[in-house]
TORDREN-47741 format. One record per residue (C-alpha): residue number from 1; chain; x negated, y negated, z. Coordinates in Angstrom, 2 decimals, m for minus. Layout:
# residues N
- seq, mol, east, north, up
- NUM, A, X, Y, Z $
...
# end
This chain:
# residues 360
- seq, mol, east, north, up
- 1, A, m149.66, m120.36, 122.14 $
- 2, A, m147.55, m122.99, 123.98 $
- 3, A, m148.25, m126.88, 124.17 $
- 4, A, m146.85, m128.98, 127.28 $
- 5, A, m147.57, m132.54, 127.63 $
- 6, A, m148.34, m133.49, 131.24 $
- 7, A, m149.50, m136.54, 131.53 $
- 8, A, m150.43, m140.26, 128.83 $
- 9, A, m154.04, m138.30, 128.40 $
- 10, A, m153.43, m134.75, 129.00 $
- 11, A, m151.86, m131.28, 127.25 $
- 12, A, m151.63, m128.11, 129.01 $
- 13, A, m152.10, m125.22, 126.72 $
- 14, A, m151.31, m121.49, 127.40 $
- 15, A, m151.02, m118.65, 125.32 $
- 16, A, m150.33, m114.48, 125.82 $
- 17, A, m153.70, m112.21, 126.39 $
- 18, A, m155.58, m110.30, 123.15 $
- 19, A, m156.28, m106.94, 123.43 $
- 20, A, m158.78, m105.24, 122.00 $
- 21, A, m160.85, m101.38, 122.19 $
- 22, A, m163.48, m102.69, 123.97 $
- 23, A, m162.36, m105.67, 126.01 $
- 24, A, m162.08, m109.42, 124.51 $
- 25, A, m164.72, m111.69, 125.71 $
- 26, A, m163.56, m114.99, 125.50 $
- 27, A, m161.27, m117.21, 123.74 $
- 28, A, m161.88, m120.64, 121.53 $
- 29, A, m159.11, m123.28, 121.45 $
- 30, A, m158.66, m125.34, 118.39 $
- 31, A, m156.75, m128.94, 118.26 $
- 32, A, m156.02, m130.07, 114.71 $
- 33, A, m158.34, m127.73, 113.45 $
- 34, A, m161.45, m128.41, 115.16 $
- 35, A, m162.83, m125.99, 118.01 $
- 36, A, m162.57, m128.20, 121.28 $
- 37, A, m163.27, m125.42, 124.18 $
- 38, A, m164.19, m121.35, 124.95 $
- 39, A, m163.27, m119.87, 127.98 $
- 40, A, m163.74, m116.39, 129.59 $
- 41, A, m161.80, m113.32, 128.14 $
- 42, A, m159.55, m113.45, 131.29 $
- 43, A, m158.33, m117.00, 131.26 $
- 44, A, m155.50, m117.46, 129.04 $
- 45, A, m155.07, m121.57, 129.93 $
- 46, A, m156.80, m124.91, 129.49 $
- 47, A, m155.85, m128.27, 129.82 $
- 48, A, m156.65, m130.58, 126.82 $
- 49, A, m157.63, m134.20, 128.05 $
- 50, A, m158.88, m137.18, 127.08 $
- 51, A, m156.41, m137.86, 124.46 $
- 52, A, m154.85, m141.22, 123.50 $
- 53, A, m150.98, m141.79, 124.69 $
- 54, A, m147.87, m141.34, 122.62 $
- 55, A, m150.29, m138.85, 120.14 $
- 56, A, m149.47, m135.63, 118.29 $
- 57, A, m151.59, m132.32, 118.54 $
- 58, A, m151.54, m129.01, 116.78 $
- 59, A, m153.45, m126.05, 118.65 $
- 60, A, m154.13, m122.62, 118.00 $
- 61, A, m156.72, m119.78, 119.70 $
- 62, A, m158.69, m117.18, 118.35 $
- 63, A, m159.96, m114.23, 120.60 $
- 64, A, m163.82, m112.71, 120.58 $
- 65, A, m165.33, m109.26, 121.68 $
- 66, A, m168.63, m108.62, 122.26 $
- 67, A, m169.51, m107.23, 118.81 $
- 68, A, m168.60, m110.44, 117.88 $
- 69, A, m165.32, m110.39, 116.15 $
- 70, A, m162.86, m112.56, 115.90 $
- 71, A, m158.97, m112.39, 115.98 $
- 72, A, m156.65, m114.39, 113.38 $
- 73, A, m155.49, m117.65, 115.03 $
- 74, A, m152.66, m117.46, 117.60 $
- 75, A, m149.31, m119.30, 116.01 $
- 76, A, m149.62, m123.33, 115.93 $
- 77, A, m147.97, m125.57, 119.10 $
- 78, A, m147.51, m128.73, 119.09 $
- 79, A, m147.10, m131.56, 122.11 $
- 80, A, m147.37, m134.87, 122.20 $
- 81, A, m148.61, m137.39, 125.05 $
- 82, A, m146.34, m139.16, 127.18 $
- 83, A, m146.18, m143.12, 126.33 $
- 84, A, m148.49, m145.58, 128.33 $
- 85, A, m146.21, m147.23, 130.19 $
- 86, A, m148.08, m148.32, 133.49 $
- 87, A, m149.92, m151.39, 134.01 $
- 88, A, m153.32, m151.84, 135.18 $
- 89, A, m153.75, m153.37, 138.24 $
- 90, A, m154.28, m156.97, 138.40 $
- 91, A, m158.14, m158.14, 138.19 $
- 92, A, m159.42, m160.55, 141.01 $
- 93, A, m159.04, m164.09, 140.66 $
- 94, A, m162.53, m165.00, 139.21 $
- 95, A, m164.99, m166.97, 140.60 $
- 96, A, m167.51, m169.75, 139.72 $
- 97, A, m170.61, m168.22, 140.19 $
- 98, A, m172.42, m171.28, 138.56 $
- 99, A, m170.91, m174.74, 137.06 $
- 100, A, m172.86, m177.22, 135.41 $
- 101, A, m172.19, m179.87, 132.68 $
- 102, A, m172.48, m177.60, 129.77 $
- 103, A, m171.60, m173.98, 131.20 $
- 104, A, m169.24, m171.78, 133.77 $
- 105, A, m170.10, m168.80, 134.90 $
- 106, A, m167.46, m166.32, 135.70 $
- 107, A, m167.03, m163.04, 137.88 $
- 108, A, m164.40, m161.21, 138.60 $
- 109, A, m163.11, m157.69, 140.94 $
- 110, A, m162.54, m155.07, 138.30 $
- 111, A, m159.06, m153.93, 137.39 $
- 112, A, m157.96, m150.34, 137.80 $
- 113, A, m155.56, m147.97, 135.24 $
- 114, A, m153.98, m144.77, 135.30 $
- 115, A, m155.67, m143.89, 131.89 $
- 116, A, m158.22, m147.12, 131.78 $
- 117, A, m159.18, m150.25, 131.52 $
- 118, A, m160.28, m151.06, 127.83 $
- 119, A, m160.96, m155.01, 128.49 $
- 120, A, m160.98, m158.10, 130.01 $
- 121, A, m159.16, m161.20, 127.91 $
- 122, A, m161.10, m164.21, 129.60 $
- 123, A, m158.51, m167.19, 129.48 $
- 124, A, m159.26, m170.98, 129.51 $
- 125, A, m156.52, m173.50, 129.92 $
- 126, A, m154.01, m171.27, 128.68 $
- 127, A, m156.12, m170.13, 125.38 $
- 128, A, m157.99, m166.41, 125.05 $
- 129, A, m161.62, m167.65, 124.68 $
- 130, A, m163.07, m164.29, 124.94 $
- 131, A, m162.47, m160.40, 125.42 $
- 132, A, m165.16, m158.51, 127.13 $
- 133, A, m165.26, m155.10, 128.75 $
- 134, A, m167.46, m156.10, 131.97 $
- 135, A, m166.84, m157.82, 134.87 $
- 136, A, m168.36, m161.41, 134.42 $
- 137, A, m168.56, m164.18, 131.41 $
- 138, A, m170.42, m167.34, 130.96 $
- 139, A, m167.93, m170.06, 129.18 $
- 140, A, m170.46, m172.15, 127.57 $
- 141, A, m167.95, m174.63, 125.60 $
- 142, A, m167.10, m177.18, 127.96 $
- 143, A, m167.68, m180.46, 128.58 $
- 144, A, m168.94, m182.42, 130.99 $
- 145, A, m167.07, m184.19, 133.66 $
- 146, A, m163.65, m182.07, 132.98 $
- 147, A, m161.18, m180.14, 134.76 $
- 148, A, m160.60, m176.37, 133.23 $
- 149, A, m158.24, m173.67, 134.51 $
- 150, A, m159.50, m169.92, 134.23 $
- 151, A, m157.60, m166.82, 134.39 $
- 152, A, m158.62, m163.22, 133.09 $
- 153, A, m156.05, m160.17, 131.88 $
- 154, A, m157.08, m156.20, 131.92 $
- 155, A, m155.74, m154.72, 129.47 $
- 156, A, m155.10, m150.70, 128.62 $
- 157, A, m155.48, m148.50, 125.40 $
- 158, A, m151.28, m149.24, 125.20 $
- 159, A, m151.50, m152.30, 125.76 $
- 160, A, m150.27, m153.22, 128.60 $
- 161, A, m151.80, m155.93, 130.73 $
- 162, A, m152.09, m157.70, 134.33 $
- 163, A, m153.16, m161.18, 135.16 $
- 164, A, m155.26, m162.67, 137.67 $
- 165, A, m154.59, m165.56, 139.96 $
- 166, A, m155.85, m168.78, 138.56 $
- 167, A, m159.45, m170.84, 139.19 $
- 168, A, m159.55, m174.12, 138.59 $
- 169, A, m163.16, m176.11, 138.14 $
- 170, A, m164.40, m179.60, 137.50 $
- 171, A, m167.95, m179.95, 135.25 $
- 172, A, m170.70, m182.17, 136.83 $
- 173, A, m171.56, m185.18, 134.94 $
- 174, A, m174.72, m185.53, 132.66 $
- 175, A, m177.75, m185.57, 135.18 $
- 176, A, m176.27, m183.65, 137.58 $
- 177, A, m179.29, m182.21, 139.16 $
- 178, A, m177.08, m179.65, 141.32 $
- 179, A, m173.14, m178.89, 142.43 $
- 180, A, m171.44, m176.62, 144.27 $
- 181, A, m167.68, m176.23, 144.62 $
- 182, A, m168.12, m172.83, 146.93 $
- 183, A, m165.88, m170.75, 144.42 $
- 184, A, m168.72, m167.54, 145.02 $
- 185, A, m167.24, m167.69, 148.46 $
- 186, A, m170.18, m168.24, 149.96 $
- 187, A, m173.44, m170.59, 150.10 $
- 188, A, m175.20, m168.18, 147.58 $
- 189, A, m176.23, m171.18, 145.25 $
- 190, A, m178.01, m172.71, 148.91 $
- 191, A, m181.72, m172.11, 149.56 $
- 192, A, m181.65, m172.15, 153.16 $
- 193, A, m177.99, m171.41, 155.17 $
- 194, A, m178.02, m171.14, 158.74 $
- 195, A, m174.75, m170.70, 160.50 $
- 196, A, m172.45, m172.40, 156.92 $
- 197, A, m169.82, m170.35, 155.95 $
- 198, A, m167.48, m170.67, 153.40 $
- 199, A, m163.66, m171.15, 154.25 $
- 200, A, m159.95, m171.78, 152.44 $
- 201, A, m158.06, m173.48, 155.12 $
- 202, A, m158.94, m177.06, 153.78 $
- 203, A, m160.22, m176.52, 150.06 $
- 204, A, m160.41, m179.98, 148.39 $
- 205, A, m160.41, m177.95, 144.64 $
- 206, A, m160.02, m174.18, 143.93 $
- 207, A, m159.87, m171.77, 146.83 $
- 208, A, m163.18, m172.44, 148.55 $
- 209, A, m164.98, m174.89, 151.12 $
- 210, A, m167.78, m175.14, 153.40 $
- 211, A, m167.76, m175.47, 156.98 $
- 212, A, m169.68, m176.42, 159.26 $
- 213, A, m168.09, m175.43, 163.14 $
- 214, A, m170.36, m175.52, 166.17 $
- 215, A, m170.44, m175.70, 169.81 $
- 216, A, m173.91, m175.92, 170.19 $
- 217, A, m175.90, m173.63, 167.13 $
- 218, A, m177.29, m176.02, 164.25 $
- 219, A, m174.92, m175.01, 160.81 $
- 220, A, m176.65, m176.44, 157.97 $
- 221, A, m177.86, m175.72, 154.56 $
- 222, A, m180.63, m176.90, 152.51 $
- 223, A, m180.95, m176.93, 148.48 $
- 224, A, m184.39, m177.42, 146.76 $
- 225, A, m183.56, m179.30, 144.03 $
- 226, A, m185.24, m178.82, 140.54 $
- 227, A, m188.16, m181.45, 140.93 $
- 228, A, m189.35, m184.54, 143.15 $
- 229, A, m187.27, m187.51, 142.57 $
- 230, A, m187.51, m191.11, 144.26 $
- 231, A, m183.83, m192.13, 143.69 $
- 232, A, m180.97, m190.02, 143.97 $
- 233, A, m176.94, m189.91, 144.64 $
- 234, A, m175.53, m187.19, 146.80 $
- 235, A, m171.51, m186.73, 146.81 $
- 236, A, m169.25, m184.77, 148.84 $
- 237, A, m166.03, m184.45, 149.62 $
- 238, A, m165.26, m184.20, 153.84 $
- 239, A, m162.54, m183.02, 155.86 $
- 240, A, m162.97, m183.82, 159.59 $
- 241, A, m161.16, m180.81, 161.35 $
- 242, A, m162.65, m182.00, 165.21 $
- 243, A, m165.60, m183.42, 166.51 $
- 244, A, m166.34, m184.47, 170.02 $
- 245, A, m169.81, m185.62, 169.24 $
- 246, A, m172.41, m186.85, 166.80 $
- 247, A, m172.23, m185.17, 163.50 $
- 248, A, m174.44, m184.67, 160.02 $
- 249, A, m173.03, m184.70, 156.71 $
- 250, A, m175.29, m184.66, 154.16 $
- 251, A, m179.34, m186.18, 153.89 $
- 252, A, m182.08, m185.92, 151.63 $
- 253, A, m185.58, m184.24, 153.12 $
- 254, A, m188.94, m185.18, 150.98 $
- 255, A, m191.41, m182.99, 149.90 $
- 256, A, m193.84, m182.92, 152.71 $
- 257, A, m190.67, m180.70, 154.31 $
- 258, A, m188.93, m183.26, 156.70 $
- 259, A, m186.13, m185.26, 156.46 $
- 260, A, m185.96, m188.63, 154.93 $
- 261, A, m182.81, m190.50, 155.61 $
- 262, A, m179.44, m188.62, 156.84 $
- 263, A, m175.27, m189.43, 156.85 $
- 264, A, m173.60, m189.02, 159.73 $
- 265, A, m171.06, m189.35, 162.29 $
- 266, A, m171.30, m191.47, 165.48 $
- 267, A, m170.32, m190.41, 168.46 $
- 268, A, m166.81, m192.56, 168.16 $
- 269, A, m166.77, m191.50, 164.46 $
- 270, A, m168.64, m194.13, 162.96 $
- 271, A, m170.33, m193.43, 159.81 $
- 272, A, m174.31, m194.31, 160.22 $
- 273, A, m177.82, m193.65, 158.47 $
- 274, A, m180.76, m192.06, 160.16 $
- 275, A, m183.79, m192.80, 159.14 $
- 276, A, m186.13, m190.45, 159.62 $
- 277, A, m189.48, m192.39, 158.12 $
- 278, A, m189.23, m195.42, 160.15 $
- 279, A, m186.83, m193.84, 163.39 $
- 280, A, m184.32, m196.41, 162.29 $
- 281, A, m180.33, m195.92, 162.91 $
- 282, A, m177.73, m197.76, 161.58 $
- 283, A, m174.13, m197.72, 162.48 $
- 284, A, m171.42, m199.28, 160.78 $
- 285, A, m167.76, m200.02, 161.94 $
- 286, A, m166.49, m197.98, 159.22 $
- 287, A, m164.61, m195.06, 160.79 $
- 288, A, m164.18, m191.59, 159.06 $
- 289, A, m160.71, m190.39, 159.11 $
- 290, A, m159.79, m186.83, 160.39 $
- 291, A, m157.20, m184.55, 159.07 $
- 292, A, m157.82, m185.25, 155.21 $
- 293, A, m160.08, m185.51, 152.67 $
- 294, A, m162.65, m188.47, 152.03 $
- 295, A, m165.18, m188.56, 149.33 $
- 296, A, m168.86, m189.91, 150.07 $
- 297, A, m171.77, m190.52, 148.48 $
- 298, A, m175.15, m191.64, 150.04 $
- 299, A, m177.65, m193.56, 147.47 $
- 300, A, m181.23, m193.48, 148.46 $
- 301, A, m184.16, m195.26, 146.91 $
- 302, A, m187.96, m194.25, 147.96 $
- 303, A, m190.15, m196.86, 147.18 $
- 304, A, m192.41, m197.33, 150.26 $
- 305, A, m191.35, m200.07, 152.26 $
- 306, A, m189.48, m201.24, 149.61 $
- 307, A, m186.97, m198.24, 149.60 $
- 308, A, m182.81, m198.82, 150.22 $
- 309, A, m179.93, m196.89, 150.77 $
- 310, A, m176.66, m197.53, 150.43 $
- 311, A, m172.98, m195.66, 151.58 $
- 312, A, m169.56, m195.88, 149.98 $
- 313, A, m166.57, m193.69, 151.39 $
- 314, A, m163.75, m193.23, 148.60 $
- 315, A, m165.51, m195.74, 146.10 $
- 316, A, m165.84, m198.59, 148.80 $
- 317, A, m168.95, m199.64, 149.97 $
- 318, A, m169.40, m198.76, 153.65 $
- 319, A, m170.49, m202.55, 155.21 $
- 320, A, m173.25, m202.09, 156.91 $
- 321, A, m174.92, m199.48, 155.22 $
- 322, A, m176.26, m201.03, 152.69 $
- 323, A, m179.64, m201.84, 153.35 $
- 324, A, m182.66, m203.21, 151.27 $
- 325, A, m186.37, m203.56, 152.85 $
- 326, A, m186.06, m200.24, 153.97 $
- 327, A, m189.40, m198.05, 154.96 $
- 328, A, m188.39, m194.57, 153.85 $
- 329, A, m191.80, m193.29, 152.92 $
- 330, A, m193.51, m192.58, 149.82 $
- 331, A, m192.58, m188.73, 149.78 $
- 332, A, m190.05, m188.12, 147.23 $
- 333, A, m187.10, m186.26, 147.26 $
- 334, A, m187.17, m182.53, 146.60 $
- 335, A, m184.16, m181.39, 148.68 $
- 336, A, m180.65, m182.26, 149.42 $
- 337, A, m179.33, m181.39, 153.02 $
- 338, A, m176.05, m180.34, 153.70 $
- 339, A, m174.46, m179.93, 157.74 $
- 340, A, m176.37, m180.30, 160.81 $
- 341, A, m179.90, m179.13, 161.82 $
- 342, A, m179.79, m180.62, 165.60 $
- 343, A, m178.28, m178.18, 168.53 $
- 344, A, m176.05, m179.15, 171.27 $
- 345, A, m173.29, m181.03, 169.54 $
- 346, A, m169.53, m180.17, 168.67 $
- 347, A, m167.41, m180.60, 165.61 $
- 348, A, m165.66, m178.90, 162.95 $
- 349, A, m166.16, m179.91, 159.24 $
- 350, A, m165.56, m178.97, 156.41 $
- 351, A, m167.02, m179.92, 152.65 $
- 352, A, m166.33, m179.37, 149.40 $
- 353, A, m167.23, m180.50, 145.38 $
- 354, A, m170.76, m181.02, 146.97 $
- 355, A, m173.19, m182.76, 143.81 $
- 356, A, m176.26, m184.69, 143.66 $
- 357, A, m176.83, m186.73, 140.30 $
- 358, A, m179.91, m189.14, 139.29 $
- 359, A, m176.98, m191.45, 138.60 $
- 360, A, m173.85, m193.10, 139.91 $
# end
């Protein structure tokens, strides 16, 4: 018997042929003692694997005929793996699939090993917070309203490791009825998408936006939020890329299905409020600058007659749209709208940090 290492896993075994009056039938190999494999009487080979790197095994083989009999056990070899010394590859940078005040869900592209991947260490702002073997983790220790950094590290058998690329995520504030930062990569967390994509060119946080682009096609999105509500703030953060015409940003629809009161551009760039109840618009000489990012939220109150709405862009009140004595219906809110539902217009927006809260 001879032992050969080959490989961090794997020992190639081969020993000299039995005779015997009859004919030998097959052969059993032993490692440390313990019958592992029988092959044929004519195959004097067989690779050991499955073994843990940098080990030591001892192997012998005893012959059979068909009567049954057995030969004493070959002479004793001895190999021992080859050290672990690759890396795995490094795992995706994860992803939010959800974020809320009290939880993050995580999912990441699976790392790959010569010998394999035994775990996942799931980091939060520089601290291990958890070791799993699968693909995805929920972080349920944070806090509202707070920034955290992820990052995950496969790790081998050795112990060797890779690192991902870094995702960073802010928590909603208490009440936060929905949010969506686009880290999935796509508008999977929307009910309705038609024509949104996702995008990286102008993220406001992490890797992922939302854009709206058009030439004519509608690109919006709708979410159905979890219940009817008759006052409600909607943030987001916009980048104006282009826009040669008119333009939604975001709008809340009511639950008899249509639209309520909407955000949007002018046609020199003016932000302005539709109202959709009472075919009322509103334009104010606020412009919205292109090229960088502006934060804004649009407050809506339904109260019949009595309803109001109000605008601020980056935590100033937009003059002009803030309006009391407003009819906007008695239908209340069930759905925030995000983009542009009305063909024949073109622009080139994008959003981000998207959250509607039954607070300011």
């Amino acid at each position: 018997m001879t032992a050969t290492a080959t490989g961090p896993t794997t020992i190639a075994l081969s020993w000299q042929a039995s005779t015997d009056n009859i004919g030998v039938t097959g052969y059993t190999v032993f490692r440390d003692g313990t019958g592992i494999a029988t092959v044929g009487g004519s195959t004097t080979s067989y690779s050991d694997g499955g073994l843990i790197p940098g080990t030591t095994h001892t192997y012998t083989v005893t012959a059979a005929d068909g009567a049954g009999n057995v030969s004493p056990a070959s002479n004793q070899a001895s190999a021992t793996t080859q050290a672990d010394t690759t890396p795995p590859s490094a795992p995706g940078t994860p992803v939010a699939t959800t974020v809320t005040a009290s939880q993050v869900g995580l999912s990441w592209t699976a790392s790959t090993d010569n010998v394999g991947v035994v775990g996942y260490r799931v980091i939060r702002n520089g601290s291990v917070i958890a070791t799993v073997s699968g693909t995805t983790y929920t972080d349920s220790g944070v806090s509202a309203s707070t920034s955290y950094t992820y990052q995950v590290v496969a790790a081998d058998a050795a112990g060797n490791t890779a690192s991902s690329g870094t995702l960073s995520v802010i928590t909603p504030a208490p009440g936060t009825l929905f949010s969506d930062g686009f880290e999935t990569g796509d508008l999977s967390q929307w009910t309705t998408n038609s024509g949104m994509t996702a995008e990286t060119a102008h993220a406001h946080t992490g890797a992922y936006g939302a854009e709206e682009s058009s030439t004519g096609a509608t690109t919006y999105a709708y979410k159905t939020l979890p219940g009817s509500y008759t006052e409600l703030w909607a943030t987001a953060w916009v980048y104006v890329v282009s826009r040669s015409t008119s333009a939604n940003l975001v709008g809340f629809r009511g639950s008899n299905g249509g639209s309520i009161i909407n955000l949007y551009l002018s046609q020199t760039g003016k932000l302005a409020l539709r109202n959709n109840v009472s075919g009322a618009t509103t334009t104010s000489t606020t412009g919205m600058p292109s090229g960088s990012w502006h934060q804004v939220v649009l407050h809506a109150l339904v109260n019949g007659s009595s309803g109001s709405v109000d605008v601020s862009l980056d935590g100033v009140t937009v003059s002009g749209l803030s309006l009391t004595g407003q009819n906007l219906g008695t239908n209340p809110i069930t759905a925030l709208q995000l983009g542009d539902n009305t063909g024949a217009r073109t622009y080139d927006i994008d959003f981000d940090d998207i959250s509607v809260t039954q607070s300011s």
